[in-house]
LOZA-694172 format. One record per residue (C-alpha): residue in one letter; x, y, z; residue number from 1. Coordinates in steps of 0.05 Angstrom, whole numbers, padded with zeros to 5 digits. Layout:
<seros>
+---------+--------+--------+--------+-----+
! residuo !      X !      Y !      Z ! num !
+---------+--------+--------+--------+-----+
!       a !      X !      Y !      Z ! NUM !
...
+---------+--------+--------+--------+-----+
</seros>
This chain:
<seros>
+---------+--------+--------+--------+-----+
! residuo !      X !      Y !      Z ! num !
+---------+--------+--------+--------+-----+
!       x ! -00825 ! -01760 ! -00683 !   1 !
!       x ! -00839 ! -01803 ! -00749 !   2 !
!       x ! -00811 ! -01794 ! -00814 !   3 !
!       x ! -00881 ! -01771 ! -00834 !   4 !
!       x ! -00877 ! -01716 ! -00784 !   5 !
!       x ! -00804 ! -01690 ! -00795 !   6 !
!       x ! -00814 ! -01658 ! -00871 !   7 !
!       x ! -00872 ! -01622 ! -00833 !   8 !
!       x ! -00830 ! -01599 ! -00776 !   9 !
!       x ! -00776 ! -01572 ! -00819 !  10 !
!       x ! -00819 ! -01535 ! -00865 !  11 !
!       x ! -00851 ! -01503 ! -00803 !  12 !
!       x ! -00786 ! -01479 ! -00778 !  13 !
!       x ! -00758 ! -01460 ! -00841 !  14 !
!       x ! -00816 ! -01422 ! -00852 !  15 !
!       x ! -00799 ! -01378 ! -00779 !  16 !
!       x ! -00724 ! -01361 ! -00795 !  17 !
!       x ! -00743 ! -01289 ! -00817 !  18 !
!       x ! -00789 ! -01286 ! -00763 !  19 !
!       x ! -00785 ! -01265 ! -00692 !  20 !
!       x ! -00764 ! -01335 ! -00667 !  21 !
!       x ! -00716 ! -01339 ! -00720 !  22 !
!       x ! -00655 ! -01366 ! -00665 !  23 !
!       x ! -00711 ! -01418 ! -00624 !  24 !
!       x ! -00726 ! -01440 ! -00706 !  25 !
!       x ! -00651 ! -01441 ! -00717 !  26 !
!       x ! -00636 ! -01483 ! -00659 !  27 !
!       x ! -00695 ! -01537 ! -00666 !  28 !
!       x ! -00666 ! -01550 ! -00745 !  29 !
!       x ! -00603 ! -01566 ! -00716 !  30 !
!       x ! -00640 ! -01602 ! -00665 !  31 !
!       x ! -00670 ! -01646 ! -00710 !  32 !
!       x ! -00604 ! -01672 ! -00726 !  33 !
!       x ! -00580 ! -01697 ! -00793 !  34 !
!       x ! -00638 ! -01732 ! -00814 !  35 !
!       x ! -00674 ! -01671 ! -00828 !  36 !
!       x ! -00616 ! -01662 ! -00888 !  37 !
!       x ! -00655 ! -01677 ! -00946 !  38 !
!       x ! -00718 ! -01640 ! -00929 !  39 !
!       x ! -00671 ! -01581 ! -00905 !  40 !
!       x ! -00640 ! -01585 ! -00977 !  41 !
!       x ! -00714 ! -01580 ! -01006 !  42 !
!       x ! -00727 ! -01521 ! -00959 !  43 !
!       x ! -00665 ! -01481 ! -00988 !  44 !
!       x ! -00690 ! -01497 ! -01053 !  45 !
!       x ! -00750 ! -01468 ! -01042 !  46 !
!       x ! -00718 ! -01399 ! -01014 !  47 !
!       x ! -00714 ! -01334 ! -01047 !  48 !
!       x ! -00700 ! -01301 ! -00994 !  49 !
!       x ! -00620 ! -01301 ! -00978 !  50 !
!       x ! -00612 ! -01288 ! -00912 !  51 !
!       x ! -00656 ! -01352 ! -00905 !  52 !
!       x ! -00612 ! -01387 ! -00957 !  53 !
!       x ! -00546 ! -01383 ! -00916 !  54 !
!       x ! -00576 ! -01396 ! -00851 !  55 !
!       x ! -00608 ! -01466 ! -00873 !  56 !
!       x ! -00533 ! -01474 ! -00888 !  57 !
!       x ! -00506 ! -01460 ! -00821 !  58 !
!       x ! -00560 ! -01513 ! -00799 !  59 !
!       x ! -00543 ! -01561 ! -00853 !  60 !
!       x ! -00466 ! -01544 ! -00822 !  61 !
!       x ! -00482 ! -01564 ! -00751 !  62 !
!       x ! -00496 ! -01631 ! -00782 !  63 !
!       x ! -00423 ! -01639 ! -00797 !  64 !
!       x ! -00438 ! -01702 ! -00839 !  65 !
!       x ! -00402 ! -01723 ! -00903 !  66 !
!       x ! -00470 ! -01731 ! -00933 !  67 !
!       x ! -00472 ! -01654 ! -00945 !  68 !
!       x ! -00414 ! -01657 ! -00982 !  69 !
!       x ! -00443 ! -01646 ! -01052 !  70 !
!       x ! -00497 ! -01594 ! -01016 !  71 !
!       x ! -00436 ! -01551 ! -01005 !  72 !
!       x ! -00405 ! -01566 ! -01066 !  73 !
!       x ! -00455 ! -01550 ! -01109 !  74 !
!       x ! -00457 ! -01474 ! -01077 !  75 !
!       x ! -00383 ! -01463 ! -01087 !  76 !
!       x ! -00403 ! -01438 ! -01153 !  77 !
!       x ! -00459 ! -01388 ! -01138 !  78 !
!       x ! -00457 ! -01321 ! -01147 !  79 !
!       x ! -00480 ! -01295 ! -01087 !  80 !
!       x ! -00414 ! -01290 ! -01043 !  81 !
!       x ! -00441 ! -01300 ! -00968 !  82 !
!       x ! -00473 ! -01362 ! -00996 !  83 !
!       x ! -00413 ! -01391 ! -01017 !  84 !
!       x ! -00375 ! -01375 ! -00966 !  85 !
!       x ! -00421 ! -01405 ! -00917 !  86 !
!       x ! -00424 ! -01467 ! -00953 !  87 !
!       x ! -00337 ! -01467 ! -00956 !  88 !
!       x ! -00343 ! -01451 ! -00876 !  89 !
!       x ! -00390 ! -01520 ! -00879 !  90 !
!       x ! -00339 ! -01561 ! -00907 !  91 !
!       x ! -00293 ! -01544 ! -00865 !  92 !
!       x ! -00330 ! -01557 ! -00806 !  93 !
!       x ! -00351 ! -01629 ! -00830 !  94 !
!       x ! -00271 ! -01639 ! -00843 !  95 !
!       x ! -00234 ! -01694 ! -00856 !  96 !
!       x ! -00216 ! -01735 ! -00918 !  97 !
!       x ! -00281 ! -01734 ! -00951 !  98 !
!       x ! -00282 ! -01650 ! -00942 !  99 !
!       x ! -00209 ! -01643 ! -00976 ! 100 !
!       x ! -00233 ! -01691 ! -01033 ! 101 !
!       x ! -00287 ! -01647 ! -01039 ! 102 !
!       x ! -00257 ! -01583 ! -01050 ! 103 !
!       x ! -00205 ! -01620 ! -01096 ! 104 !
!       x ! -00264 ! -01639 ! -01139 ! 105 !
!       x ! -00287 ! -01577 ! -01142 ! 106 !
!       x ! -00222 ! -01544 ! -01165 ! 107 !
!       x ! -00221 ! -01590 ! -01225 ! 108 !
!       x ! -00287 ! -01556 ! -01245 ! 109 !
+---------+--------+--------+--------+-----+
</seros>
């Protein structure tokens, strides 16, 4: 796999995670290991559907790396309360330093 072929691969199985091979999609994100992050991020970006939304966060999750930190962070404050939860759940599970500082920030705002 080269860096020119992993945005592809993630958008492909982003774009299955509704579908029927929605856990086989699920599993090759996390796969793909954590750097697929950024083009994950994009992916959620791009998602309107929610059920899609907190699922590229259980991926971005199984990453546990401290570079999702502000990923999480960020969805602390949406609305939509499976989202945030999932994204708390995440910072948990990368853990650590880094994840209490992170939730400390967050309570200042």
């Amino acid at each position: 796999m080269t860096k020119i072929q992993l945005p592809e691969m993630v958008k492909n199985y982003t774009n299955q995670l509704l579908g029927d091979h929605a856990g086989d999609s699920w599993h090759s994100l996390v796969e793909l290991g954590p750097a697929a992050l950024p083009h994950v991020i994009r992916d959620f970006e791009a998602q309107s559907s929610s059920s899609a939304k907190v699922a590229l966060i259980r991926v971005v999750s199984e990453y546990r790396t401290k570079d999702a930190l502000p990923f999480f962070a960020n969805l602390l404050r949406v609305a939509d309360g499976e989202i945030w939860k999932t994204a708390l759940d995440g910072i948990i599970s990368v853990g650590g330093e880094a994840a209490v500082n992170c939730l400390h920030e967050v309570s200042k705002h």
